[in-house]
VEXGU-205263 format. One record per residue: residue in one letter; z, y, x of N, C-alpha, C, O, CB in turn. Coordinates in steps of 0.05 Angstrom, whole numbers, plus 5000, padded with zeros to 4 digits. Glycine has a CB too. Layout:
<sites>
AZYXZYXZYXZYXZYX...
</sites>
This chain:
<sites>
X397657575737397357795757394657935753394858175751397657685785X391657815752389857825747389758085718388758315718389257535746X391357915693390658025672392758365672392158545657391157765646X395158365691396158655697394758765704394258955688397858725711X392758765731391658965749388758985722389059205712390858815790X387258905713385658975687386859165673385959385668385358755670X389159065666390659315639391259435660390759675655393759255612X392059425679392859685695391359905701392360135701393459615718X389059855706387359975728383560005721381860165729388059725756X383359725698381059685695379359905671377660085670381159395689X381359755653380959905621381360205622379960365610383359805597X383860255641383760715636380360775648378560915639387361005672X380260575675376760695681375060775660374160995654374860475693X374760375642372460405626372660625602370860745592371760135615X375160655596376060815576374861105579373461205561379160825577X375461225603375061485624371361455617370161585600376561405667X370361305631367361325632366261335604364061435601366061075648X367561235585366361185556366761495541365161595524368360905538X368961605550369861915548366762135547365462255530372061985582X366962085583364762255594362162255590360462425596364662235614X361861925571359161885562358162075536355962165531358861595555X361362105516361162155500361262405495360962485472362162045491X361762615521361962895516358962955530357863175527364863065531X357762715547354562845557352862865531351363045526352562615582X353462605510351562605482352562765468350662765452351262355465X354162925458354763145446354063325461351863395452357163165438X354663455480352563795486349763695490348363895490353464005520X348063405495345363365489343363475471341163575469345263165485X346863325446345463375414345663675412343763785401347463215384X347963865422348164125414346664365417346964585406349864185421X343964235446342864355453340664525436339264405419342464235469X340464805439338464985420334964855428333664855448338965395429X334464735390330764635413328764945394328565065373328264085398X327664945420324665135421322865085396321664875393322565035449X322665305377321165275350318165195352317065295371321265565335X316765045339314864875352312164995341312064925318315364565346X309965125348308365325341307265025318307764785321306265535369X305465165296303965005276300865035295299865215308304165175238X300064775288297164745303295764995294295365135313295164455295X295065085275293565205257295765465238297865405226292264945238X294765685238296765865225296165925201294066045195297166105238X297965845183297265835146295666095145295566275162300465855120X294366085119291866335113293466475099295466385088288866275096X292666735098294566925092291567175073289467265082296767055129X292467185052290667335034290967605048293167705055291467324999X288467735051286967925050287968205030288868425037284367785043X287668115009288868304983292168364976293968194978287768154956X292668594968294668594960295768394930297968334920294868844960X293968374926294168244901291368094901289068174906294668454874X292667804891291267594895291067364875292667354857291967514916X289267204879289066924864288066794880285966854891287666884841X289666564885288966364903287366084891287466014867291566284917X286365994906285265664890283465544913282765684932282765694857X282865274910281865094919277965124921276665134901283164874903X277065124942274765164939272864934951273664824972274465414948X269664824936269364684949266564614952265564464936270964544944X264964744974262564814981260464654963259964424970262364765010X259364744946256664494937254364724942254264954950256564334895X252464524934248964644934248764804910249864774888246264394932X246565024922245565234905244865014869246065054848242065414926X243364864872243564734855244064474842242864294832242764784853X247264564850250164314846248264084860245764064860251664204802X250563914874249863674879248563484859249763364841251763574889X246163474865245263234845244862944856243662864875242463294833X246262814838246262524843243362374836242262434815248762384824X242662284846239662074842239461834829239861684848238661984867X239061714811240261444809237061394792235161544787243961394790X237761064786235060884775235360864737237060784722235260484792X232860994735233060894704232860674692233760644670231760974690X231260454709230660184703232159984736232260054760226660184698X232659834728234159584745232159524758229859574752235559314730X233259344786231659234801231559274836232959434848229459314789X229959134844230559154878229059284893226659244893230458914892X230459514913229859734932227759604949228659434964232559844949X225259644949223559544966222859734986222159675009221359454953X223159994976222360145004223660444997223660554975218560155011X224860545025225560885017224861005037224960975061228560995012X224261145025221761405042222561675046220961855047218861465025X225761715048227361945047229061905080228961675090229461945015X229962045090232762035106234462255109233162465110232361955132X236862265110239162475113238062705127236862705149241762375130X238762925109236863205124234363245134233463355154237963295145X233063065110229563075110229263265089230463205068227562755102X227363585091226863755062225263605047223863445059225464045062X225063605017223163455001222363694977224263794966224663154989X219863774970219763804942219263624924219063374926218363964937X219063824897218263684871216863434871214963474887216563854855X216763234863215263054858214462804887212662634889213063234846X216562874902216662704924217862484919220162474911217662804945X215862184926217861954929219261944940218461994963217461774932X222461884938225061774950225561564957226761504977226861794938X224461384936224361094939223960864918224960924896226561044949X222860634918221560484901222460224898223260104918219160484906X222460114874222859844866220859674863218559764858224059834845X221359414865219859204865217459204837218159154814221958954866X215559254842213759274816211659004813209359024804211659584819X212558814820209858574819209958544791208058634777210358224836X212258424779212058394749209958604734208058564718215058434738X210858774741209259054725205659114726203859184710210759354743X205759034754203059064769201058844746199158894732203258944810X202658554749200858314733200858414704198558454696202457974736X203058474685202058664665200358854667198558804651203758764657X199859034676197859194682195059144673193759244655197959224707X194358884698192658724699191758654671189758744660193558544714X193858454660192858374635192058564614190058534599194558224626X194058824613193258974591190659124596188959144578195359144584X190259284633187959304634184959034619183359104602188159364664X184958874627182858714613182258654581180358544569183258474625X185458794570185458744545184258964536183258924514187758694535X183959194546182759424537179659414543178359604534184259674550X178159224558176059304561174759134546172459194540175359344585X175858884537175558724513174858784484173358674467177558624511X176859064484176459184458174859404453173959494432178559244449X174559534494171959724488169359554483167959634464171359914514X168759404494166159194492166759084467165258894465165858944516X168159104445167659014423167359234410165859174392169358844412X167759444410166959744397165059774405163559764385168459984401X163459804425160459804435158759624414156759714403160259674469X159559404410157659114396157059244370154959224357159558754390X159459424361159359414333157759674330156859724307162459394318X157159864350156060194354153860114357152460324352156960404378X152159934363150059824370148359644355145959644359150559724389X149559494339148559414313147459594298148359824295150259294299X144059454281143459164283142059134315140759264331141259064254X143158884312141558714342139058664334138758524314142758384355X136558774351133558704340133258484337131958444317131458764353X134258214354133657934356133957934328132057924313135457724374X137557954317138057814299136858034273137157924251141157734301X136158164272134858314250131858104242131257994221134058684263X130758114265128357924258129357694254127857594237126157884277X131357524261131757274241132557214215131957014202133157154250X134457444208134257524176131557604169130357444154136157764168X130357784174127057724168126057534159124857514138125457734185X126657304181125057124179126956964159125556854142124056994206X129456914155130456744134129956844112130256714091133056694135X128957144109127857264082125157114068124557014046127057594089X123457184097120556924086120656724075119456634056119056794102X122556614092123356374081123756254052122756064040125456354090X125656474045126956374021124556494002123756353983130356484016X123856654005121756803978118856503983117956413962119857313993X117956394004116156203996117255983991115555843981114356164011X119655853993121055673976121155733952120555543937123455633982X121756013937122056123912118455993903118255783891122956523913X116256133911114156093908114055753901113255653880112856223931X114755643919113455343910115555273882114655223860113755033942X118555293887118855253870119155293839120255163821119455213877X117455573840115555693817114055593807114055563783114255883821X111955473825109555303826110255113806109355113783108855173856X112154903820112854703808114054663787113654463773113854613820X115654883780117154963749114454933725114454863701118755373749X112555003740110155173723108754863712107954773691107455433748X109054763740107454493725108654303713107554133700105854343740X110954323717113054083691112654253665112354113645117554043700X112754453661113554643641110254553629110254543604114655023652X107954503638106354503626104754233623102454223615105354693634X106153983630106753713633108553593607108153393594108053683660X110353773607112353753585110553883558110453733538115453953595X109054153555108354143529106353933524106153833501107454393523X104853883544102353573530103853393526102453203521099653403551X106553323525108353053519107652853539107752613536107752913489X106653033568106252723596109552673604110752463601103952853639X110552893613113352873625115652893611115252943587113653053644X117952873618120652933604120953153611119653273627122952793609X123853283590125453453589127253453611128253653620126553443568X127953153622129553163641128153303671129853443682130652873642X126453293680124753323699124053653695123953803714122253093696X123453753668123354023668125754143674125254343688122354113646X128254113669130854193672131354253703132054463713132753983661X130753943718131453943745129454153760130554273778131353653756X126554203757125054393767125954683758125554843776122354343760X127154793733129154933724130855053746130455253761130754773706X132454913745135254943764134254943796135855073810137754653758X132354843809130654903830129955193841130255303863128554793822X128455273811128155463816129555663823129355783844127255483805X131555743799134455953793135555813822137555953819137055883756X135955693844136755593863135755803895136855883916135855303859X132855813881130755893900131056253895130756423913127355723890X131456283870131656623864133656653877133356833893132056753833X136556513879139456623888138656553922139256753936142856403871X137756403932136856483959135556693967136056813988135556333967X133856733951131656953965134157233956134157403974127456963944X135657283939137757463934140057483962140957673973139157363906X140357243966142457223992140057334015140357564023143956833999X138657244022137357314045136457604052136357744072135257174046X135657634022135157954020137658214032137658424046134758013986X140457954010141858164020143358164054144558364059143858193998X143357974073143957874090141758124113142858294127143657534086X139258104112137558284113138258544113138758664134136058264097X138258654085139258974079141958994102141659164120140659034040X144558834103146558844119145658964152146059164165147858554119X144458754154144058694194142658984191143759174202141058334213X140259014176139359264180140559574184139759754199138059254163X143559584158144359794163146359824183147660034184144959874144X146859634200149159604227151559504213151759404190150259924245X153759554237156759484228158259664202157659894196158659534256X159859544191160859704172162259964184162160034208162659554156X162960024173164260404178166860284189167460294213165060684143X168360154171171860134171170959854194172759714202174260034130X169159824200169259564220170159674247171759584263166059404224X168459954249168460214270170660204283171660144304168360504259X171360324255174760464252176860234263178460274281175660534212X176759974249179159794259178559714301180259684319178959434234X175659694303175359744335176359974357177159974381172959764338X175960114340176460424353179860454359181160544378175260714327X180760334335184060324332185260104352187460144363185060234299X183959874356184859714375183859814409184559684429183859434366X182160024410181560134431183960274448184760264471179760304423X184560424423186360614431189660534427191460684435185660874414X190360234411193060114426192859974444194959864449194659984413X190759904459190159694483190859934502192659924519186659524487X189060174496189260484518192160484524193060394545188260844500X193660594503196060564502198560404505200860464498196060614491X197860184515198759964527198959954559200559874576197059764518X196660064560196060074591198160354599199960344616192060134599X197260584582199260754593201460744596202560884613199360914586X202860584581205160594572206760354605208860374617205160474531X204460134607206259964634204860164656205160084680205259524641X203260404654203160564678205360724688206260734710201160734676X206060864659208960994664211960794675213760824692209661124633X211060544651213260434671213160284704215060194716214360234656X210160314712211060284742210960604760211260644784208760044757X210460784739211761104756214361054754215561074776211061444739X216060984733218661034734220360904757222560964766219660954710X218360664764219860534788219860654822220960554842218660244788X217860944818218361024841220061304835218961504825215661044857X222161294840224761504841223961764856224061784881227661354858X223062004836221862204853223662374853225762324841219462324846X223462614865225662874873224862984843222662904833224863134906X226163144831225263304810225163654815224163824800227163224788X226463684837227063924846227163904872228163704882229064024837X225964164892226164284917228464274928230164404916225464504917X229264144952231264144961232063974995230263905010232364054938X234163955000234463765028237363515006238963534987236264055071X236063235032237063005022239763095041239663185064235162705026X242463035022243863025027245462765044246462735067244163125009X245162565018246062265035244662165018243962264997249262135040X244061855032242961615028244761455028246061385048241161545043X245061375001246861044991245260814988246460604981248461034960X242460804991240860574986239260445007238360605023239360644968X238560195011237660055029235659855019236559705001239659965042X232459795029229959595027232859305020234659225035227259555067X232359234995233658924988236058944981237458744984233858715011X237059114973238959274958238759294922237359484914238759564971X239659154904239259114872240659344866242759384879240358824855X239959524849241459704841240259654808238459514799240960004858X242359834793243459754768242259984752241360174764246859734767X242059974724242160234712244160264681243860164658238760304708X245660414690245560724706247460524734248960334728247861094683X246960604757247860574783250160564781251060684762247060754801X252160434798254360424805255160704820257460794819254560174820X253860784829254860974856251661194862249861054871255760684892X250961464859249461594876247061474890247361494915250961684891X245761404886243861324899242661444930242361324952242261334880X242161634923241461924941242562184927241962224904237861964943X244462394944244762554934243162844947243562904971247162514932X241263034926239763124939240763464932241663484909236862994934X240663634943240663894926240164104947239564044970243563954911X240364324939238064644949239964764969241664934961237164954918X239864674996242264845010241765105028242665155051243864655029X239565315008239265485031240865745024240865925041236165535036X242265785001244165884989246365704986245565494975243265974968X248665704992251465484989252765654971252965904974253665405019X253865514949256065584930258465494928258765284942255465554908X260965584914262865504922264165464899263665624881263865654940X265665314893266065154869269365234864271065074870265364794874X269965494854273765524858275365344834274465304812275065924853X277065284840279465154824281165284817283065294833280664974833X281365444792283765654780285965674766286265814746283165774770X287565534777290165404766290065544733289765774725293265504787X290565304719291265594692293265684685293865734662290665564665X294465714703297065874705296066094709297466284701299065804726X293466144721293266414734290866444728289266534745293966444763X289866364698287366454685287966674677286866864688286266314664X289666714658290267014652290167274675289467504670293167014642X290767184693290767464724287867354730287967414753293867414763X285967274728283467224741281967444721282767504698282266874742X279467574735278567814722275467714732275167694757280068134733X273067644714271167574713268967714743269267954737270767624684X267467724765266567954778268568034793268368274801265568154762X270567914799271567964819270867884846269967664852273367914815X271368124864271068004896272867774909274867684897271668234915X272167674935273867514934273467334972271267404980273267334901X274267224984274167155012275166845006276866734992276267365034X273066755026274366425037274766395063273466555075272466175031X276166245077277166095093276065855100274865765081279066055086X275965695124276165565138280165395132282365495131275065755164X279065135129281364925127282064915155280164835168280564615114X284464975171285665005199284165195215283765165239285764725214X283265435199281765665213281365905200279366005191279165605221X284265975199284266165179282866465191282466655175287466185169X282466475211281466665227279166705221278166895232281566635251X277766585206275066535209274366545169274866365154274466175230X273266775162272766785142270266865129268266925142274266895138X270166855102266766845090266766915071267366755053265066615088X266067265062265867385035263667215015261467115018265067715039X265167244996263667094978262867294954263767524955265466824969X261267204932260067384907260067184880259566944876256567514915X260767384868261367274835258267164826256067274826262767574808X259366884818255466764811256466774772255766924754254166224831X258066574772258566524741262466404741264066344759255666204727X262566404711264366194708263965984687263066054665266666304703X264565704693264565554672266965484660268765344670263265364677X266765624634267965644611269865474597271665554583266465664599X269265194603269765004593273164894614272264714628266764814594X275664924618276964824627277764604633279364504617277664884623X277264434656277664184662280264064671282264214673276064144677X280563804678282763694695282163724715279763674720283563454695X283863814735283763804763283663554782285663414786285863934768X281563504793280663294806280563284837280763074850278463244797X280063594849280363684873283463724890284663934891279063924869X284163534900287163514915288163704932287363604953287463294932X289763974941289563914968291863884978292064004999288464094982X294463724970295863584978299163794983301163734996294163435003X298863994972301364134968302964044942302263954920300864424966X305764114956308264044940307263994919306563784908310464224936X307064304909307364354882304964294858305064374834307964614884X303264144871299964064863301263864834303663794837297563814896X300363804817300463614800297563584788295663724784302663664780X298163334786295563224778294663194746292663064739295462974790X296363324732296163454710294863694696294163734673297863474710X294963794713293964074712290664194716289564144738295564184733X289364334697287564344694286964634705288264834714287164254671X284864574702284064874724281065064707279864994686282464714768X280665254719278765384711275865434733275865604751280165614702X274165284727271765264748270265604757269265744739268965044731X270465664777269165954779266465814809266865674829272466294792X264365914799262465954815261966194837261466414827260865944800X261966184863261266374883259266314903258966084910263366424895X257866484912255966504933256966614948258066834945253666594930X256466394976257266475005254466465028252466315029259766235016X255366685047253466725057254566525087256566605099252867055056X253566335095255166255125251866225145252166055162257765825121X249866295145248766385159248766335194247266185207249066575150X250566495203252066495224253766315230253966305255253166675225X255066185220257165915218256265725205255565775182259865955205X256065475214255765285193257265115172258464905178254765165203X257165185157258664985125257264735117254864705118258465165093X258764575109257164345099257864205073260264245068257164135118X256664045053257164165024259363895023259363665031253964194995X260664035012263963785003265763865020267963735022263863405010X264864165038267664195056269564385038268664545021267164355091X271964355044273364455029275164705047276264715069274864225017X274864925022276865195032277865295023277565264998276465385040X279265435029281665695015280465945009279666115025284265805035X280365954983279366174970281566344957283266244942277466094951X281466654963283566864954281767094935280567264947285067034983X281767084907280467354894282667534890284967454883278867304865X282267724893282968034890282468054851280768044832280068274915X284868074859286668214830287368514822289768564825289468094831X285768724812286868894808289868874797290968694784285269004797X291069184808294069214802295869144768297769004761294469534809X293969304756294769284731295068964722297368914713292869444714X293068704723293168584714294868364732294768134725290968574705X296368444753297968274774299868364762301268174759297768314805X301268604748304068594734304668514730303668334743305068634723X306668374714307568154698307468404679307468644685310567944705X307368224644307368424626309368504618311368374623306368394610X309568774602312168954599313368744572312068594558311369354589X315968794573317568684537317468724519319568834511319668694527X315468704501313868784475317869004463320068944471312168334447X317469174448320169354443320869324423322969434416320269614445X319669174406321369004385323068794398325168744387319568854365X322468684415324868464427325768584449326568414465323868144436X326068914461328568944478330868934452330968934428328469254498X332968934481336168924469336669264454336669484464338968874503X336869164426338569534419340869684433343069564436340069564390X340469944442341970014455344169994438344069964414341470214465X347470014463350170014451350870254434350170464444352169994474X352070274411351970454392353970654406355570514417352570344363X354770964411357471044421359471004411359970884390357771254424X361271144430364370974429365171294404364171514408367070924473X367371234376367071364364370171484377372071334380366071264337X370071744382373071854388374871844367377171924370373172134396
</sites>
């Protein structure tokens, strides 16, 4: 009885309600929805004819990266984000003790070798001049006696008192006493005329590689303080006191460059090198502000065609594709830009070169010959 009044009565309900559910979710779904405005309204070129590309703010003179020529640890930086710096300003410095104790040594090594060039500019030394003097006396009255004594064997020997052997040895005494008084003499003449010439010369030469020693660990503790090379404002700081950095660096150290002029870096598909016309005018954009624009001026182009490295994330972008670098100057004055922001840039294409080109008339189709009656 139970399971009749169910099939009877129960199931057409649920059946019925499952109906009505199903015709409320169909006109739900059918309903017309309200077109949904875009946050931001795509940029829309200026020119009738155009070239579009990727643009992307750097410094008057390009971002320069900073990095260490020699290895070693950040002891101190003396820069911070949007501090101006000129020429020849420290940025920041590495650990120089090693360098400093070289220094040291080579300084002392150089004054070693000036004080030995002095000794030798200064010669003869009076002391020692008069002791060759005196070893000169010396030897000439040794010569004397043993003259003396030659004289009296020699005349001992003709009366037949002494030997031959005894005259020989007063002999050789003598010739003993001449080659002394020859050495002393010449030992003498020496001290007297000073140091030799080429003695000068080999002092003078160790003067000036000791000099050059010293310069050479001076420069290498300049190199360890990382200066600006050019006028400009610090962009960013990648480095920190106790920080080892490498050379050449892993990464930017400090990136510094000239932002009182901003340039603009375009990306020119080369699809559309051929329609680009050198000195052309041309407008940028604001990324989600297209309202908001900034004539720009022809600086240069670089020549050289690259891979495209700059994204901006449309369909049809491939990452294949190489582009043609054009340089522009923007004036944002009034608005502020900041370098690595990225915009939409449109140059103006005269007409002629926006045509597509005509069909060279050797390869149109020959006309149909007439029909012969």
């Amino acid at each position: 009885m139970p399971g009749r009044i169910f099939t009877k009565y129960m199931l057409p309900a649920v059946a019925f309600g499952l109906f009505l559910f199903a015709v409320y979710f169909v006109r739900g779904q059918n309903q017309a929805h309200r077109p949904t405005k875009p946050m931001a309204q795509p940029p829309q070129s200026p020119f009738e004819h155009t070239v579009a590309g990727a643009g992307i703010v750097e410094a008057q003179t390009e971002n320069i990266a900073i990095g260490s020529s020699s290895p070693g640890v950040v002891v101190e930086v003396f820069v911070k984000v949007g501090q101006q710096v000129v020429k020849g300003d420290k940025l920041f410095r590495l650990d120089d003790r090693m360098l400093q104790a070289e220094l040291a040594n080579r300084t002392a090594a150089l004054e070693s070798a000036k004080a030995d060039l002095v000794r030798l500019e200064n010669q003869p030394r009076p002391e020692q001049l008069r002791i060759s003097a005196a070893q000169l006396a010396e030897a000439k009255a040794n010569l004397a006696g043993q003259q003396d004594q030659y004289n009296r064997a020699r005349e001992l020997y003709n009366r037949k008192v002494d030997t031959a052997e005894n005259q020989v040895t007063r002999l050789q005494a003598l010739r003993t006493a001449e080659a002394q008084v020859a050495r002393a003499q010449a030992d003498y003449e020496m001290q007297k005329n000073g140091a030799w010439v080429y003695d000068i010369k080999v002092a003078r030469a160790a003067v000036a590689q000791a000099q050059a020693q010293v310069e050479q660990t001076k420069t290498e503790l300049d190199r360890l303080n990382i200066r600006a090379l050019v006028d400009g404002e610090v962009l960013q700081v990648n480095v920190r006191p106790g920080e080892f950095v490498g050379a050449p660096p892993g990464q930017a150290l400090i990136i510094l460059g000239n932002i009182q002029l901003l340039h603009v870096r375009v990306d020119i598909d080369e699809n559309d090198i051929p329609r680009f016309e050198p000195g052309s005018p041309g407008v940028a954009m604001l990324r989600g502000q297209s309202h908001t624009r900034f004539p720009i001026k022809f600086v240069r182009v670089e020549p050289y065609v690259v891979p495209k490295r700059s994204l901006t994330g449309e369909n049809t972008e491939r990452v294949d594709t190489r582009v043609l670098q054009v340089i522009y100057s923007i004036d944002a004055a009034d608005r502020p830009l900041y370098v690595g922001q990225q915009l939409d840039v449109y140059i103006q294409v005269p007409p002629a070169v926006a045509q597509p080109p005509a069909t060279p008339r050797a390869l149109e189709k020959p006309a149909s010959p007439p029909a012969t009656p």
